[in-house]
C-alpha positions as a Python dict, from the first residue, in 0.01 Angstrom:
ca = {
    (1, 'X'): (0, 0, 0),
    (2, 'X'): (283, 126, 130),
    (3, 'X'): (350, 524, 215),
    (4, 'X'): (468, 711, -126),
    (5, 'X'): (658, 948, 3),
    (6, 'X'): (847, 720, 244),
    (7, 'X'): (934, 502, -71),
    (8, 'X'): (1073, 824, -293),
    (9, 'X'): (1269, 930, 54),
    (10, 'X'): (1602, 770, -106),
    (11, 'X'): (1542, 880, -443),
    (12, 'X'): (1498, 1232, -333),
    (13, 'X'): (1822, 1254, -145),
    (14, 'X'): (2036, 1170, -422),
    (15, 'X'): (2117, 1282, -785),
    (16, 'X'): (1848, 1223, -1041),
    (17, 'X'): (1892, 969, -1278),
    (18, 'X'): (1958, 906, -1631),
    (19, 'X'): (1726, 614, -1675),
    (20, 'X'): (1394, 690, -1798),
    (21, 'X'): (1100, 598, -1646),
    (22, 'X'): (815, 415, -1831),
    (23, 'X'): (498, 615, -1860),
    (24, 'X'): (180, 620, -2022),
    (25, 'X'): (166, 823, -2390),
    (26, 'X'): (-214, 904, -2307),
    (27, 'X'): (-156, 1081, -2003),
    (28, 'X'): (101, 1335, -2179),
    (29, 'X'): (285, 1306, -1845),
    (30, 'X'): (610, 1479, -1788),
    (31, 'X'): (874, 1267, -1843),
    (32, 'X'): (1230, 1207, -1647),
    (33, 'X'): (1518, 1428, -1664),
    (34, 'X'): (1871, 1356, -1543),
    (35, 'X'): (1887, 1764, -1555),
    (36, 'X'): (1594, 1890, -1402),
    (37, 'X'): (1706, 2142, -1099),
    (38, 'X'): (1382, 2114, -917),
    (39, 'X'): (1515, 1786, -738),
    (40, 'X'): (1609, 1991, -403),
    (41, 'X'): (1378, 2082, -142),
    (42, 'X'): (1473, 2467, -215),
    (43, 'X'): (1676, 2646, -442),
    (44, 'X'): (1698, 3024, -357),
    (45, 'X'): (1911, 3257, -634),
    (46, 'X'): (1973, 2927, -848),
    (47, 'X'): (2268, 2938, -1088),
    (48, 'X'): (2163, 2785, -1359),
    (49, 'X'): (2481, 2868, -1617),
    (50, 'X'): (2614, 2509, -1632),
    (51, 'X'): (2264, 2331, -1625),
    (52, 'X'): (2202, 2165, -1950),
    (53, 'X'): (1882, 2312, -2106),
    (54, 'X'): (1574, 2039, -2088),
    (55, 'X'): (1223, 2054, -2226),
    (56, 'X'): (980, 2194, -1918),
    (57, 'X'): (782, 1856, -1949),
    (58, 'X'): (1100, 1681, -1818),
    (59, 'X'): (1064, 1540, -1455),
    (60, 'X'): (1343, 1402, -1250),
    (61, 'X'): (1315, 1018, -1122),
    (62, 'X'): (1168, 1126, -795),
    (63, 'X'): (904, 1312, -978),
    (64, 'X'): (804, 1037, -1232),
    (65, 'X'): (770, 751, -968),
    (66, 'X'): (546, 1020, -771),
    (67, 'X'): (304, 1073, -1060),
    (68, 'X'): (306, 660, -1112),
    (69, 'X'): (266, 603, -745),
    (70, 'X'): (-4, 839, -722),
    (71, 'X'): (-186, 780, -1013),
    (72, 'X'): (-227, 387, -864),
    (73, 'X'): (-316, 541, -519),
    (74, 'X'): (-582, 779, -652),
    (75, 'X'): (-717, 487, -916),
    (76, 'X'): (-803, 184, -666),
    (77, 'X'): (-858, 365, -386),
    (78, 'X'): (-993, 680, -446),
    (79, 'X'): (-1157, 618, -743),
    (80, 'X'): (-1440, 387, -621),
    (81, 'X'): (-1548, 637, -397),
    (82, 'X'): (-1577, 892, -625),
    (83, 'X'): (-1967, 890, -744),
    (84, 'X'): (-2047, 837, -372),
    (85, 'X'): (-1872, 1128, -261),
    (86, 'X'): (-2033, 1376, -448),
    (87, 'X'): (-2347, 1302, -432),
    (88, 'X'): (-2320, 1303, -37),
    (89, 'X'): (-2132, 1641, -85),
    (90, 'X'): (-1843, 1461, 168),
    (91, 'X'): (-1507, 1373, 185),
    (92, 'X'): (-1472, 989, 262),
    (93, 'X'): (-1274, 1010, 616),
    (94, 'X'): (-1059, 689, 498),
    (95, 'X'): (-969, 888, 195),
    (96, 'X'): (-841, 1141, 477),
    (97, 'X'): (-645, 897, 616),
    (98, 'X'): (-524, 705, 323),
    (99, 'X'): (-372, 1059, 196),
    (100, 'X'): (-203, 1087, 524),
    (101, 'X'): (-82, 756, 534),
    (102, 'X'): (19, 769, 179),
    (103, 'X'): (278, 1089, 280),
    (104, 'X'): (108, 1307, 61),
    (105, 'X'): (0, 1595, 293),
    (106, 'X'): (293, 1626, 405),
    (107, 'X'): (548, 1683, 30),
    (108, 'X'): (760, 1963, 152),
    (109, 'X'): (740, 1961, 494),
    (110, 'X'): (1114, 1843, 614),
    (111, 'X'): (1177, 1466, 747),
    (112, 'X'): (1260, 1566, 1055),
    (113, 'X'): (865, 1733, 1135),
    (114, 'X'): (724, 1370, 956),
    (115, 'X'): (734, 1501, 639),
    (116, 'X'): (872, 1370, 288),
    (117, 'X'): (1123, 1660, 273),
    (118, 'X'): (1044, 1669, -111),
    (119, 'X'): (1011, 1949, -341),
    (120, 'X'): (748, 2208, -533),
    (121, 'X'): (689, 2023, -828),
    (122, 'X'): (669, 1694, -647),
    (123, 'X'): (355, 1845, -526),
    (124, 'X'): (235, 1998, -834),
    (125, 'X'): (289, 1645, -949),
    (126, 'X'): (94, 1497, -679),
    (127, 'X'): (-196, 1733, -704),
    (128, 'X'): (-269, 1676, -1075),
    (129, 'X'): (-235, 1307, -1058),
    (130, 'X'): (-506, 1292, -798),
    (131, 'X'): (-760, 1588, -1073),
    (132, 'X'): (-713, 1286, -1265),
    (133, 'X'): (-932, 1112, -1077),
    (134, 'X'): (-1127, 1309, -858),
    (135, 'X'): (-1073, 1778, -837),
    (136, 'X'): (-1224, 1770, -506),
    (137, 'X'): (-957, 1536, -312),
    (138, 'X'): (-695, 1724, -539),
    (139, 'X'): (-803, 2089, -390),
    (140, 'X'): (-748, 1905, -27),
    (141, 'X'): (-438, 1843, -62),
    (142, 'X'): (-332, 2142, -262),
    (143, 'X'): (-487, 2388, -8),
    (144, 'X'): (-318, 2202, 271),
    (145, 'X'): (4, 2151, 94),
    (146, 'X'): (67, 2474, -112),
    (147, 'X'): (-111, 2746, 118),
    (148, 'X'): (-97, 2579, 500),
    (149, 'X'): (215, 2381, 537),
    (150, 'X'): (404, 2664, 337),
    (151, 'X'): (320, 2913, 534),
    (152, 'X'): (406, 2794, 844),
    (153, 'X'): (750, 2668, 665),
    (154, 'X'): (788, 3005, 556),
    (155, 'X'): (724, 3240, 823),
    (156, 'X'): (688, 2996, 1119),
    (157, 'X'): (942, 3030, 1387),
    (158, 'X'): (1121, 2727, 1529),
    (159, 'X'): (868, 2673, 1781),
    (160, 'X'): (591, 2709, 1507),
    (161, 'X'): (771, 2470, 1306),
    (162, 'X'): (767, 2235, 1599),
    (163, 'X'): (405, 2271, 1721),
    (164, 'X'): (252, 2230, 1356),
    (165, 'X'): (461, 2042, 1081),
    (166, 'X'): (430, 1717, 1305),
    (167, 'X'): (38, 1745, 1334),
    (168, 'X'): (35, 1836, 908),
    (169, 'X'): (221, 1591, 809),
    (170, 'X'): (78, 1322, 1025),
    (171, 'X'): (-295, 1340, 1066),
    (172, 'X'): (-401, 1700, 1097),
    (173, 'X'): (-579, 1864, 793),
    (174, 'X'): (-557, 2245, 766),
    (175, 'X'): (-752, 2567, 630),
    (176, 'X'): (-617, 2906, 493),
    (177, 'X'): (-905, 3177, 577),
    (178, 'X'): (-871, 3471, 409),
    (179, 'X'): (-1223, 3558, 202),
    (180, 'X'): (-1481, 3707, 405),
    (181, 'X'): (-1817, 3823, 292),
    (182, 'X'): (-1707, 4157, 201),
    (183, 'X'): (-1358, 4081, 60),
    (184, 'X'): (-1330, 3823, -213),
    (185, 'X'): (-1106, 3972, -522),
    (186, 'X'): (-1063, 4277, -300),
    (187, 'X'): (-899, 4063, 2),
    (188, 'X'): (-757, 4345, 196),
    (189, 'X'): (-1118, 4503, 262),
    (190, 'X'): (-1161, 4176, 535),
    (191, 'X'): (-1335, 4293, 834),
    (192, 'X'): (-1190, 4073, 1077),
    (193, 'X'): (-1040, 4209, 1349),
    (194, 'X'): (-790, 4097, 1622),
    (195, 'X'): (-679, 4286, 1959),
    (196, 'X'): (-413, 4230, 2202),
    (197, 'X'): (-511, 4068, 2530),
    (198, 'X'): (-265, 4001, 2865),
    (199, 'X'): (-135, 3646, 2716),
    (200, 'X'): (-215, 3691, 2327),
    (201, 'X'): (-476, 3795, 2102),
    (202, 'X'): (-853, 3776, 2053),
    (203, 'X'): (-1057, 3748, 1736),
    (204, 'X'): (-1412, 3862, 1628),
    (205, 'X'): (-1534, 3820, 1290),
    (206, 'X'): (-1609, 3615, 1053),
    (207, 'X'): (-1508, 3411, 708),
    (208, 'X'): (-1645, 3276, 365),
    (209, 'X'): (-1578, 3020, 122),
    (210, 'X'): (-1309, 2830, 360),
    (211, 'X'): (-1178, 2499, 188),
    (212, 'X'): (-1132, 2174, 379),
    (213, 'X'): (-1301, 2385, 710),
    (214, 'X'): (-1502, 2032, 783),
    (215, 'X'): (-1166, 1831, 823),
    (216, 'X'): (-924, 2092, 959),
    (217, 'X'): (-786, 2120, 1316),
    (218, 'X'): (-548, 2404, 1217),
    (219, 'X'): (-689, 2686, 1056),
    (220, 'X'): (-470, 3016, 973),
    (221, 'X'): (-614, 3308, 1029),
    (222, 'X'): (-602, 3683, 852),
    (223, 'X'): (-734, 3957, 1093),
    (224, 'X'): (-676, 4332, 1133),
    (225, 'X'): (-506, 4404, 1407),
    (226, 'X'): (-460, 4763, 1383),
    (227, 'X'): (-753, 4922, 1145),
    (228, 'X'): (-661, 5246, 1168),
    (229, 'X'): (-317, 5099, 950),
    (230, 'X'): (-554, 4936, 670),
    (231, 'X'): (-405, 4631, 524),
    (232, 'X'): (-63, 4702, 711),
    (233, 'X'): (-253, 4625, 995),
    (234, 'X'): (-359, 4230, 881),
    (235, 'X'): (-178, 3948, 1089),
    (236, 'X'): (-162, 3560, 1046),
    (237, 'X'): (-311, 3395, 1315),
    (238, 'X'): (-287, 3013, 1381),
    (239, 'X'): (-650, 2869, 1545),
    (240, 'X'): (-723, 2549, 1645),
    (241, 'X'): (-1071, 2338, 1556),
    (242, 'X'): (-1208, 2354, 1951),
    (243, 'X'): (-1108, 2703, 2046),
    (244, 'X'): (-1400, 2835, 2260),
    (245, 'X'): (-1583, 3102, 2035),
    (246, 'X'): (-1471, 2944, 1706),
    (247, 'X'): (-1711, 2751, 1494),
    (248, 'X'): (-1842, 2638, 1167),
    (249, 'X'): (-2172, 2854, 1078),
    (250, 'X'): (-2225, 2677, 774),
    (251, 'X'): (-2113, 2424, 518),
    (252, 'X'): (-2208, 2528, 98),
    (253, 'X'): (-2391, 2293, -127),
    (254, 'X'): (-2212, 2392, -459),
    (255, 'X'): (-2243, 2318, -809),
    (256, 'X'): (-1889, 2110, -820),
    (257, 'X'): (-1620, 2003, -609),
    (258, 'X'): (-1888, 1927, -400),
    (259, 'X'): (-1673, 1666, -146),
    (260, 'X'): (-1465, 1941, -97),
    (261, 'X'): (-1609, 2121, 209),
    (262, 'X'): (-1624, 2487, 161),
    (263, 'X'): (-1793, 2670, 526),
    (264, 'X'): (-1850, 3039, 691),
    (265, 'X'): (-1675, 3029, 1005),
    (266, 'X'): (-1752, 3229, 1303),
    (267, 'X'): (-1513, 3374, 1559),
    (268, 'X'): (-1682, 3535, 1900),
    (269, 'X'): (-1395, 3621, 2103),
    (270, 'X'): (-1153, 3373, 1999),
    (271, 'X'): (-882, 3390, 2246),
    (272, 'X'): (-519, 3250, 2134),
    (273, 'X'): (-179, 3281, 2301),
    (274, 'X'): (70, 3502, 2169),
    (275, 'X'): (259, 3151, 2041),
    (276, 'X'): (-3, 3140, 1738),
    (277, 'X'): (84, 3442, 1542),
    (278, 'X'): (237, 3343, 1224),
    (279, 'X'): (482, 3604, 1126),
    (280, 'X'): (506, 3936, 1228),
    (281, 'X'): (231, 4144, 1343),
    (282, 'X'): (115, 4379, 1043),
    (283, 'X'): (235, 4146, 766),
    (284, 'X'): (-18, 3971, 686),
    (285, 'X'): (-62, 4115, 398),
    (286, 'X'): (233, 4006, 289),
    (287, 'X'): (196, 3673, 371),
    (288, 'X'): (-106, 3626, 183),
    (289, 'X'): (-1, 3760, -131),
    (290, 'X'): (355, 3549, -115),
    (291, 'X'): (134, 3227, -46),
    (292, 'X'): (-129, 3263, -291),
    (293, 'X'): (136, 3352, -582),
    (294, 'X'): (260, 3011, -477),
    (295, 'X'): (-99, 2808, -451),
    (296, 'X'): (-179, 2951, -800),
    (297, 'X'): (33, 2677, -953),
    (298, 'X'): (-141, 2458, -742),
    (299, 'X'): (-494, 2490, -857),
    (300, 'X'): (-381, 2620, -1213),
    (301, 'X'): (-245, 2191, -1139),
    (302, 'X'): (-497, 2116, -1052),
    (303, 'X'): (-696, 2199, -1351),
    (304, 'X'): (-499, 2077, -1620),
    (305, 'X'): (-527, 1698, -1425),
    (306, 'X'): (-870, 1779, -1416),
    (307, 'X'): (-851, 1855, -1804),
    (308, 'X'): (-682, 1523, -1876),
    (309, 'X'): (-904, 1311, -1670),
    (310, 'X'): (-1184, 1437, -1867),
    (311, 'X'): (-1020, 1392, -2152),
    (312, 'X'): (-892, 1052, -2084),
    (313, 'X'): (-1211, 954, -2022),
    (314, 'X'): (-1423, 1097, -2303),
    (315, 'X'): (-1154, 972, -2574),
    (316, 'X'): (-1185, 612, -2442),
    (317, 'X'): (-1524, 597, -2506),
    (318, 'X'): (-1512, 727, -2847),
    (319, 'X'): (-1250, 539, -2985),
    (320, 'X'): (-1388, 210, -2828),
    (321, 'X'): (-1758, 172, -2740),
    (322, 'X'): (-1950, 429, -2923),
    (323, 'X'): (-2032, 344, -3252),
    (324, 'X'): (-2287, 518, -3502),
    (325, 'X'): (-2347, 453, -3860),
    (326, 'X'): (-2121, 140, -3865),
    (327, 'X'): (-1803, 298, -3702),
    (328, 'X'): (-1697, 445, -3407),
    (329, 'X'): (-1731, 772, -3384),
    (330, 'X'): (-1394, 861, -3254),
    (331, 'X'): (-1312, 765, -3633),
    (332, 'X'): (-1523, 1058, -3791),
    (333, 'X'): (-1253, 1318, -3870),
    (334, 'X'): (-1458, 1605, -3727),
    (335, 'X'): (-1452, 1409, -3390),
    (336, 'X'): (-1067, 1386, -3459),
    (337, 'X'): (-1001, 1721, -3500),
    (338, 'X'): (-1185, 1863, -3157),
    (339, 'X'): (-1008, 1535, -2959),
    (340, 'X'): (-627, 1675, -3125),
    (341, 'X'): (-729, 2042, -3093),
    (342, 'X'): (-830, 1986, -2678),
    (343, 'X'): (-524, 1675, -2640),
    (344, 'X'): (-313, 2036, -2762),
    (345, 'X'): (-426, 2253, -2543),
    (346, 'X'): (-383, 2043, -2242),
    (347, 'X'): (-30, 1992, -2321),
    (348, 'X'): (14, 2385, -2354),
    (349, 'X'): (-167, 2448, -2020),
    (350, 'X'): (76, 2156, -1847),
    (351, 'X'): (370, 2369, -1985),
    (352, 'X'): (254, 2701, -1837),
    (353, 'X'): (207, 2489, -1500),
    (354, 'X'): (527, 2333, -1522),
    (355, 'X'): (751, 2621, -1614),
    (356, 'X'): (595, 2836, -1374),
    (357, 'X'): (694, 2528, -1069),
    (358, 'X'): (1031, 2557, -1229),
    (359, 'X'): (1071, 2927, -1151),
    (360, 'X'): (937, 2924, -810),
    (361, 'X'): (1188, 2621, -742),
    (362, 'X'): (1486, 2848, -901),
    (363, 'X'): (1418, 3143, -675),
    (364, 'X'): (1312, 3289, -986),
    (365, 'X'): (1030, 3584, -1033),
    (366, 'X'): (744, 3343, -1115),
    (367, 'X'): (434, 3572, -993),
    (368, 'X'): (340, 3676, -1427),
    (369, 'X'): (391, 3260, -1485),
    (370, 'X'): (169, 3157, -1253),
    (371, 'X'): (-119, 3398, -1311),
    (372, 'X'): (-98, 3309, -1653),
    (373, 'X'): (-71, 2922, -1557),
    (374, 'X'): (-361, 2943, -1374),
    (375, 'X'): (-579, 3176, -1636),
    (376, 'X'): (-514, 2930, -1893),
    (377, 'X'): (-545, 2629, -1708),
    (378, 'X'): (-883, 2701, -1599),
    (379, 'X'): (-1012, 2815, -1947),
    (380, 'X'): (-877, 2489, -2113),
    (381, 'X'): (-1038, 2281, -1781),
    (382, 'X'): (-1332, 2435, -1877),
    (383, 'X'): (-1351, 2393, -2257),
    (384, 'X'): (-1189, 2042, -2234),
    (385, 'X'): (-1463, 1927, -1954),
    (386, 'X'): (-1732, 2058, -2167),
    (387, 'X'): (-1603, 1910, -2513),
    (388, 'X'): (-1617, 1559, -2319),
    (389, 'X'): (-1966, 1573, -2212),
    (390, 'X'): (-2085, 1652, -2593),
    (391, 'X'): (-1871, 1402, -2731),
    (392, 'X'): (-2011, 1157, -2481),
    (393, 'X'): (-2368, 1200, -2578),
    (394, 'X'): (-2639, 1133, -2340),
    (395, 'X'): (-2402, 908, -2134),
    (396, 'X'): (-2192, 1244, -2084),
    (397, 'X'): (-2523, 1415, -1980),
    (398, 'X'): (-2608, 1133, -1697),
    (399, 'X'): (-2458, 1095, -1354),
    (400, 'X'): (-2325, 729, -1397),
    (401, 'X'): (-1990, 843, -1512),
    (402, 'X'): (-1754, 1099, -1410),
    (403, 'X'): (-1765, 1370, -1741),
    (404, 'X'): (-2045, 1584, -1601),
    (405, 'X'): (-1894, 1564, -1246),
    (406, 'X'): (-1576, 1681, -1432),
    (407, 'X'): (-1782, 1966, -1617),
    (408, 'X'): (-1933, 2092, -1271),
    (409, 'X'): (-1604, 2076, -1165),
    (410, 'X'): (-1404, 2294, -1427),
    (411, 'X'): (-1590, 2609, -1331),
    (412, 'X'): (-1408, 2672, -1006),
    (413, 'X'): (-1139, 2721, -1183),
    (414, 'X'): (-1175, 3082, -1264),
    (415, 'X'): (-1326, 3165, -952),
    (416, 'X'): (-1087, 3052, -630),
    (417, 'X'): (-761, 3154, -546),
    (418, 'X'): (-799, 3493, -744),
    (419, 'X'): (-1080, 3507, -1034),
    (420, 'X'): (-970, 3515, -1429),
    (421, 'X'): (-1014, 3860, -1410),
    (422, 'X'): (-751, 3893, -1158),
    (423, 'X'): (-558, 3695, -1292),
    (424, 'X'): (-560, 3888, -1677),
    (425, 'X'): (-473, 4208, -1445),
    (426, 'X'): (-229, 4092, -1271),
    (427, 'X'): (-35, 4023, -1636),
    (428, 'X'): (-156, 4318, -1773),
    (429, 'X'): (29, 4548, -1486),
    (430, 'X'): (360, 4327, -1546),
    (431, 'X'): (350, 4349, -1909),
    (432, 'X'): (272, 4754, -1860),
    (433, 'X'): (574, 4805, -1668),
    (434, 'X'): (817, 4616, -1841),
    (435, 'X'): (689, 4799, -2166),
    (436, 'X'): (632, 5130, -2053),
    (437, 'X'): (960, 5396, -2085),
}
């Protein structure tokens, strides 16, 4: 097959267009719009005045062909592998490679580093196609796309942006370690610390709960390098898999995503040059909380493909093979009714993901939109997953096909990347000062 993102190049460098592009009803994918904004690589302090107002599920031409092209990519070749994977708890290395031959862990980063030089919701795209099929390949490339390459993009100097884009986009997975075993929700409590040496920095400490940390060679690193400033004192550090003193302590068996790799990492004296800070020293902080805003739309994605895969699934089944007294069952109106009611509230979840892209893409405040995204997302993955197993019956229950894989699944949701919780205060606080006098 050849790379995705090196066939969309063209259609990403020029005007949307008009034409729509065929797509499947049961998917309730986005469709094409010749007026969707998000078909630049960045928009900051959009003017939108003279745009024509579209429906959020619209999707320029670029967009649609990227959902097409990777909902065939994820089907025949990452769908086979599926079952496999999880019950090994590992990620398939040609599945890897096929996602970095494909273009796709590489959506924003510019042509010139070997990337596709697309845009945000090109990747949101990307990473709910690929929920579709399997949550734990999806969280890959999210984390590596939305949280890794982004940051570098971001606050990466020129030579930053030379050293790593090339090895992103190309063949190098990365990791964004931040939780530690003392600071999950409360992130700023980390107890890793950094200190200045002759030629850089050194790091001692240690970190929890890091995604992707079997297949990464880049990792970015938060440590304090200045305690005595609290959080102001938290830098970005960039380390490399191979650094003497850095290694993987140990890899989780969890209840879902279980291909994903999630480890505790170890640093004992981890010494880097000064070239490998990311940012400025002391804003950390602020990095983190920019980036995460940002990867919220990603998993809050990542769920609602996730949702529809289970759905998909489930609703095939009862509206062709399962029959019981004399029809199928998808045919009893009480079956109906919960297949319409969860089919709904997928397509709200998709429009809080969507509109939320939109806003980050416009240079627009987005951080309310994609808590909210996110919360909902995760509650409907959840409810959706969960409806599909019961309407399956006992072959919901057993491990031959993928709707208790996507129930295990659905409960990460509303734990990574800032819990529910979080996520409800975070809107709450908004909502409080907008209303308050």
């Amino acid at each position: 097959m050849a790379s995705i993102t090196r066939a969309l190049r063209p259609l990403s460098r020029t005007t949307p267009s008009a034409r729509l592009a065929s797509k499947r009803l049961a998917t309730v994918r986005p469709v094409q719009s010749a007026y969707a904004f998000s078909t630049t690589t960045r928009r900051q302090e959009a003017d939108l005045s003279e745009l024509t107002p579209t429906p959020i599920s619209h999707l320029s031409e670029t967009e649609t062909m990227m959902a097409d092209m990777v909902s065939k990519f994820a089907s025949e070749q990452i769908g086979p592998k599926v079952r496999d994977m999880d019950e090994a708890e590992t990620m398939d290395p040609s599945v890897v490679e096929g996602l970095f031959e494909q273009g796709v862990m590489g959506i924003e980063i510019p042509e010139e580093f070997g990337g596709a030089g697309m845009n945000f919701t090109a990747a949101i795209v990307a990473i709910e196609e690929l929920a579709r099929i399997d949550p734990s390949v999806s969280v890959m490339v999210d984390v590596h796309n939305t949280l890794v390459n982004t940051a570098i993009m971001k606050y990466g100097d020129a030579q930053a942006h030379r050293t790593w884009l090339p090895k992103l986009s190309t063949g190098t997975v990365g990791s964004f370690c931040l939780s530690e075993p003392v600071s999950g929700s409360d992130a700023f409590a980390l107890q890793t610390k950094a200190e200045k040496t002759a030629d850089g920095y050194k790091i001692n400490g240690s970190k929890m709960w890091i995604t992707n940390a079997m297949e990464s060679g880049i990792f970015i690193v938060f440590a304090n390098l200045n305690p005595s400033a609290g959080y102001k004192g938290i830098t970005a550090f960039i380390v490399e898999k191979g650094t003497p003193g850095f290694s993987i302590a140990k890899k989780e068996k969890k209840l879902g995503i279980r291909a994903s790799s999630t480890c505790v990492l170890n640093f004992d004296d981890v010494v880097i040059p000064k070239s490998n800070i990311l940012g400025e020293e002391g804003k950390g902080y602020k990095i983190a909380i920019e980036i995460l805003n940002e990867g919220r739309i990603g998993i809050a994605a990542q769920m609602t493909g996730l949702a529809l895969g289970a759905w998909e699934h489930a609703a095939r089944y009862v509206w062709n093979d399962r029959k019981q007294f004399g029809q199928l069952i998808g045919e009893f109106q009480g079956m109906q009714h919960q297949i319409a009611q969860a089919y709904t509230e997928i397509a709200a979840a998709r429009a809080l993901v969507y509109n939320a892209a939109r806003k980050k893409e416009a240079g627009q405040d987005f951080v309310k939109d994609a808590a909210m995204a996110k919360l909902y997302a995760s509650q409907v993955a959840g409810r959706v997953a969960g409806s599909a197993v019961e309407w399956m019956g006992g072959m919901g229950f057993v491990r031959e096909g993928i709707a208790e894989k996507m129930f295990r699944d659905s409960k990460i949701g509303a734990i990574y990347e800032g819990t529910s919780n979080i996520q409800l205060q975070t809107i709450a606080k908004m909502l409080q000062k907008q209303y308050t006098n």
